[in-house]
PyMOL Python script that loads the backbone (N, CA, C, O; Angstrom):
from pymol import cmd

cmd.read_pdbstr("""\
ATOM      1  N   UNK A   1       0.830  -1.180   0.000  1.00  0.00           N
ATOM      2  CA  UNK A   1       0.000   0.000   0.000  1.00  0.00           C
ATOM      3  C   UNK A   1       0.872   1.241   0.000  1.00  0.00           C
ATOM      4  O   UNK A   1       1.680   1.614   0.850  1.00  0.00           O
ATOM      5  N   UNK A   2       0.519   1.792  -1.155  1.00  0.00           N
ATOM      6  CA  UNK A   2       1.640   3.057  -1.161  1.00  0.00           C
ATOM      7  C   UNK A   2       1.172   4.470   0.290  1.00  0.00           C
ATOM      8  O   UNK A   2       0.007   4.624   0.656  1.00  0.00           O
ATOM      9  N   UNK A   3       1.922   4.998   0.657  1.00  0.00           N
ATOM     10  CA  UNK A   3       1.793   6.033   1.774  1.00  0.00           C
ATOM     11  C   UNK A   3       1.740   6.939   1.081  1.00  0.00           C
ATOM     12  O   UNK A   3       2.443   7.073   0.080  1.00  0.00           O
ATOM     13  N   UNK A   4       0.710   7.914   1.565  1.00  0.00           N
ATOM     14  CA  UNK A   4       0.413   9.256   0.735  1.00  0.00           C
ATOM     15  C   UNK A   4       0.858  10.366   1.802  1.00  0.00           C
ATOM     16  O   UNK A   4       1.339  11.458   1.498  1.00  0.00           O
ATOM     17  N   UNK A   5       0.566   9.805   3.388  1.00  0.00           N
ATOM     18  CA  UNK A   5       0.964  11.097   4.296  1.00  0.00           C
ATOM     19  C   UNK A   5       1.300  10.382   5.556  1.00  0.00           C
ATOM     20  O   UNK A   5       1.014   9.214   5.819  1.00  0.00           O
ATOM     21  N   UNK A   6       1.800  11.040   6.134  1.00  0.00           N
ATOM     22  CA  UNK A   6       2.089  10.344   7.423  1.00  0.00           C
ATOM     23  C   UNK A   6       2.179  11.880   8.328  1.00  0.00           C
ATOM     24  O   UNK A   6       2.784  12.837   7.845  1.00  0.00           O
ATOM     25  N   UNK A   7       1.482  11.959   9.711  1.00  0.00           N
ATOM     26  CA  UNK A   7       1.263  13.231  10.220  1.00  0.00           C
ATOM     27  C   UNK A   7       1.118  13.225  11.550  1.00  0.00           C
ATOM     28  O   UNK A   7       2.276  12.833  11.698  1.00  0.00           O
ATOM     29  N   UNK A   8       0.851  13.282  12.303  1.00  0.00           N
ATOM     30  CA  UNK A   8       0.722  13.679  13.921  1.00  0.00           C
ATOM     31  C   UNK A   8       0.728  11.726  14.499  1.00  0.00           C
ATOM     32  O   UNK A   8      -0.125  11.411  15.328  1.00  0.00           O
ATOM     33  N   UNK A   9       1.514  10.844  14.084  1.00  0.00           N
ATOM     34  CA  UNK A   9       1.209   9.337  14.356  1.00  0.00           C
ATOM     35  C   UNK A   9       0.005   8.807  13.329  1.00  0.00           C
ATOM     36  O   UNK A   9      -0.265   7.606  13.335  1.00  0.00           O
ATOM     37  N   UNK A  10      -0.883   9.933  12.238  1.00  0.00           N
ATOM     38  CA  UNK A  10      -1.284   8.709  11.220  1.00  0.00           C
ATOM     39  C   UNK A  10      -1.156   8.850  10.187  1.00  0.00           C
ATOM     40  O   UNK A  10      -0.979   9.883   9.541  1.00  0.00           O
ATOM     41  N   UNK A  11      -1.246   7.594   9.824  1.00  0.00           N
ATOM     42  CA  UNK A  11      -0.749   7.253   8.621  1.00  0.00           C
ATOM     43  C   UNK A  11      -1.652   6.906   7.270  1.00  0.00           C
ATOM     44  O   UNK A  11      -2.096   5.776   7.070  1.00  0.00           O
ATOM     45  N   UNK A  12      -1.847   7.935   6.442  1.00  0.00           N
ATOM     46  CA  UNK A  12      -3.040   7.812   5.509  1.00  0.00           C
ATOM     47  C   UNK A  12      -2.173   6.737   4.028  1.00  0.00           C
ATOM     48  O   UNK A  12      -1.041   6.798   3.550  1.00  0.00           O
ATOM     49  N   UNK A  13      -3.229   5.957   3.754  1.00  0.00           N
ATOM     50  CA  UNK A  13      -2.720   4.989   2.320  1.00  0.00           C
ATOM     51  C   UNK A  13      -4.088   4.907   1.134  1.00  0.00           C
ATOM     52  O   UNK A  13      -5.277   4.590   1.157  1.00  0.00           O
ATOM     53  N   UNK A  14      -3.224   5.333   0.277  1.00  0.00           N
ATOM     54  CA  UNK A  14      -4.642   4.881  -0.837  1.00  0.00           C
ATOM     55  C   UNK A  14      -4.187   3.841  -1.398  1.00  0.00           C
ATOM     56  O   UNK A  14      -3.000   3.632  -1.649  1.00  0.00           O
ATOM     57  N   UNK A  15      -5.382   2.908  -1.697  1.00  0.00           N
ATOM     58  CA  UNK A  15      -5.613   1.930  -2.649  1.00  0.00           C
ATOM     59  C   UNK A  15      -6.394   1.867  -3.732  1.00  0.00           C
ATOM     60  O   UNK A  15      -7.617   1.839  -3.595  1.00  0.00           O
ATOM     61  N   UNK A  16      -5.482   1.821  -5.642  1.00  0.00           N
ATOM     62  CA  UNK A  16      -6.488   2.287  -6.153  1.00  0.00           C
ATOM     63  C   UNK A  16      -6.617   1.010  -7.056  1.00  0.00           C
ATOM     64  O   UNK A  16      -7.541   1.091  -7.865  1.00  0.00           O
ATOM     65  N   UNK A  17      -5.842  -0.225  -7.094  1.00  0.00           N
ATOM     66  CA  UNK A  17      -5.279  -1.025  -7.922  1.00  0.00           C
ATOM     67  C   UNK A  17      -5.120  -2.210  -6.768  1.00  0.00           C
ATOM     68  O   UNK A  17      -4.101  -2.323  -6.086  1.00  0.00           O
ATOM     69  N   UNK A  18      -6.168  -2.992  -6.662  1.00  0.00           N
ATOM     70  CA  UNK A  18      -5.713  -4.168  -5.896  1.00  0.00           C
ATOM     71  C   UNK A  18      -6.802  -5.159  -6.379  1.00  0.00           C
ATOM     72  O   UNK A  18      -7.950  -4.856  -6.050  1.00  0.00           O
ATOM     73  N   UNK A  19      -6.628  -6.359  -7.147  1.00  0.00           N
ATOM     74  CA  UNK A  19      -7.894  -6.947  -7.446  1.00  0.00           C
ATOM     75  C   UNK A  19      -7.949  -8.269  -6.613  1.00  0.00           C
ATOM     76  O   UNK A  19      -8.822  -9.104  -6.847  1.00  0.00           O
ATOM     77  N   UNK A  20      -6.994  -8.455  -5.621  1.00  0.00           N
ATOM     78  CA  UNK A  20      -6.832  -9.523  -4.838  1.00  0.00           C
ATOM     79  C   UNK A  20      -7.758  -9.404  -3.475  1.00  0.00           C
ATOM     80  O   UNK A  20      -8.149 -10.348  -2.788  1.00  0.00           O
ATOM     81  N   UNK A  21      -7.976  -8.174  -3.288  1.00  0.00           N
ATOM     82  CA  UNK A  21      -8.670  -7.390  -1.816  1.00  0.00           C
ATOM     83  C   UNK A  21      -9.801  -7.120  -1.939  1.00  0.00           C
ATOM     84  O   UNK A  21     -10.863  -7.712  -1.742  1.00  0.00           O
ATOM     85  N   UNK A  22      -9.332  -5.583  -2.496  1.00  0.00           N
ATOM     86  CA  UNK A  22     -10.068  -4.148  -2.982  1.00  0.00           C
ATOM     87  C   UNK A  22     -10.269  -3.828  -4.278  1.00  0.00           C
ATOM     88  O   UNK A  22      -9.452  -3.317  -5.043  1.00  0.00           O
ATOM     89  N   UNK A  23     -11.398  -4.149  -4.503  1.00  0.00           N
ATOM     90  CA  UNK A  23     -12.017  -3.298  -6.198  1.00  0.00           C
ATOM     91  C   UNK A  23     -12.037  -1.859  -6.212  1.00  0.00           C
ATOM     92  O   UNK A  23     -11.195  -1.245  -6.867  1.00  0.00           O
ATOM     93  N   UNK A  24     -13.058  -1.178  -5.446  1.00  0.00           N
ATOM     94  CA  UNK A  24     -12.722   0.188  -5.475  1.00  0.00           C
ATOM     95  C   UNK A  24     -11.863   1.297  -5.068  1.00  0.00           C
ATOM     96  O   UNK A  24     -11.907   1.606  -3.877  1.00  0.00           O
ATOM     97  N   UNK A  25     -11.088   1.951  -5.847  1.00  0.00           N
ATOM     98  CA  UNK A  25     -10.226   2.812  -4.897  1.00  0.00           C
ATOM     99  C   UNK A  25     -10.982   3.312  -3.618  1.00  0.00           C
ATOM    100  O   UNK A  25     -12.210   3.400  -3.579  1.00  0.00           O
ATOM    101  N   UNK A  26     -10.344   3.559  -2.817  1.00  0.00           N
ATOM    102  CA  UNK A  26     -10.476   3.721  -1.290  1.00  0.00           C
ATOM    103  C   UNK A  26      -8.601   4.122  -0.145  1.00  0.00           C
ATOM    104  O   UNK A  26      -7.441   3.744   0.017  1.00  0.00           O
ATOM    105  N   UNK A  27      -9.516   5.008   0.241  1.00  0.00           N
ATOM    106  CA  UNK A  27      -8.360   5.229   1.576  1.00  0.00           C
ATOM    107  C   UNK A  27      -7.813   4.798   2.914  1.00  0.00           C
ATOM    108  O   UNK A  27      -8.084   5.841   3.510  1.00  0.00           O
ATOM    109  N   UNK A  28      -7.290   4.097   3.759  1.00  0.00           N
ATOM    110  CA  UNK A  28      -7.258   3.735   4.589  1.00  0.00           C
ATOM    111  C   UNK A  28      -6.359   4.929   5.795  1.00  0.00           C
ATOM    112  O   UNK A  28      -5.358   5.534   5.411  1.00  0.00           O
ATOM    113  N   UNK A  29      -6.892   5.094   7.161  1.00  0.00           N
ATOM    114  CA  UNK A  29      -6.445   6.071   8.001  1.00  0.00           C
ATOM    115  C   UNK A  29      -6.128   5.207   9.177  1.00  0.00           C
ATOM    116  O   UNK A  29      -6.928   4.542   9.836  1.00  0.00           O
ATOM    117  N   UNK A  30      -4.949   5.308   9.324  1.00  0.00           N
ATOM    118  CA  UNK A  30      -4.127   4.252  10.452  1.00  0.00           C
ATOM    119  C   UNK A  30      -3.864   5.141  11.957  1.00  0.00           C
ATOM    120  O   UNK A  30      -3.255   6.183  11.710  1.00  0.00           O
ATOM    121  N   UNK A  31      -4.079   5.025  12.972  1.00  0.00           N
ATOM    122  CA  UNK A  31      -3.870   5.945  13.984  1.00  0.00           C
ATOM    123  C   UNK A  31      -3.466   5.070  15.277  1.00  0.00           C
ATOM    124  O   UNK A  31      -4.470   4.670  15.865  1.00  0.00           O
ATOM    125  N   UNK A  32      -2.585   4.782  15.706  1.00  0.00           N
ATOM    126  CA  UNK A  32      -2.091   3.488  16.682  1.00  0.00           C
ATOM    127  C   UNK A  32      -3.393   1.735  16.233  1.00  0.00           C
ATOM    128  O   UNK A  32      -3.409   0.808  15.423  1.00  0.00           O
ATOM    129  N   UNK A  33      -3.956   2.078  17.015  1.00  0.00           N
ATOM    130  CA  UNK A  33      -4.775   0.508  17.117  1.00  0.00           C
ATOM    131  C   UNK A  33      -6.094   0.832  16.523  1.00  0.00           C
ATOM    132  O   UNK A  33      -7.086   0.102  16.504  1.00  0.00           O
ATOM    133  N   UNK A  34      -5.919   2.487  15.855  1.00  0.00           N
ATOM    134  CA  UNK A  34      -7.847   2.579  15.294  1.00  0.00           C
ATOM    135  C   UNK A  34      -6.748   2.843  13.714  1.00  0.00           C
ATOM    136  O   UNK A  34      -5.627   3.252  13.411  1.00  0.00           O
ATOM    137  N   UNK A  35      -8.261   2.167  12.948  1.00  0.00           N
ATOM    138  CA  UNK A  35      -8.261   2.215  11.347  1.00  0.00           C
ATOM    139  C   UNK A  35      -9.572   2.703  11.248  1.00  0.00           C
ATOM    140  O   UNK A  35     -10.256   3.120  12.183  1.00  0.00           O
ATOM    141  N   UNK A  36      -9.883   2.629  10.077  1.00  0.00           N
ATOM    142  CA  UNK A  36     -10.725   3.730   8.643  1.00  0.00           C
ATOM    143  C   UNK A  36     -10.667   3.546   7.642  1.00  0.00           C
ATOM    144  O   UNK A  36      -9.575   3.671   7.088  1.00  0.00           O
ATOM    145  N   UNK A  37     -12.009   3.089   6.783  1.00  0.00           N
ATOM    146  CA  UNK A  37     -11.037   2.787   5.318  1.00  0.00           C
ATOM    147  C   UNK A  37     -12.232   4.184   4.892  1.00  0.00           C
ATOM    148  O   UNK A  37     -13.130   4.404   5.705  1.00  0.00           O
ATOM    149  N   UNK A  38     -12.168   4.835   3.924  1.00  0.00           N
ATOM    150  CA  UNK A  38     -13.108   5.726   3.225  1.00  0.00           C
ATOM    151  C   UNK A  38     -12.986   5.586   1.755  1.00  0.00           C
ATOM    152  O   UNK A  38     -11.894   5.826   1.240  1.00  0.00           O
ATOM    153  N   UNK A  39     -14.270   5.122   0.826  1.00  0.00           N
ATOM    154  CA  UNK A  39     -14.192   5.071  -0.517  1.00  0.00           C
ATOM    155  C   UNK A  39     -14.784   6.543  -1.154  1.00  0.00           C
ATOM    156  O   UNK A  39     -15.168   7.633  -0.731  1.00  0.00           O
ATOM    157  N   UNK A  40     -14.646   6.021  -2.118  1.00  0.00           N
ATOM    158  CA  UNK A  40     -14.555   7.455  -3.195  1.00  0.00           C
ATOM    159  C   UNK A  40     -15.520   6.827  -3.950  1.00  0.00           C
ATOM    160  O   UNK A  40     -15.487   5.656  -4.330  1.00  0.00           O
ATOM    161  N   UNK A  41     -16.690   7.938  -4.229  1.00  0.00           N
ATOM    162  CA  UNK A  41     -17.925   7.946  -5.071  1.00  0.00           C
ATOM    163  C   UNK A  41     -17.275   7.770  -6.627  1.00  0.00           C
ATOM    164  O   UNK A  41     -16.541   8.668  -7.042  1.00  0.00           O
ATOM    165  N   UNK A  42     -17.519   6.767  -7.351  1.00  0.00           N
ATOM    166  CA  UNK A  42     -17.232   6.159  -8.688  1.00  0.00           C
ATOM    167  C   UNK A  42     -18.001   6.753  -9.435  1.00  0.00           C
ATOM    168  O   UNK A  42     -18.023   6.488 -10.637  1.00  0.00           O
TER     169      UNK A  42
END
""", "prot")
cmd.dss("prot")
cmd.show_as("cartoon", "prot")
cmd.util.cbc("prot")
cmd.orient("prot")
């Protein structure tokens, strides 16, 4: 998962290309032990 930002301890990743997982691009927001994924209206 490529890293787009990394900032106060989180760590944002987009995924726009994964056909093993994830079909739709989508973001994931990493913050110690909490995650987030947020998709994008197609």
């Amino acid at each position: 998962m490529p890293v787009i930002s990394m900032f106060y301890g989180i760590i944002i990743q987009l995924l726009f290309f994964d056909n093993r997982e994830h079909k739709p691009p989508h973001i994931h927001a990493k913050y110690g032990e909490f995650a987030a994924a947020f998709d994008f209206p197609v």
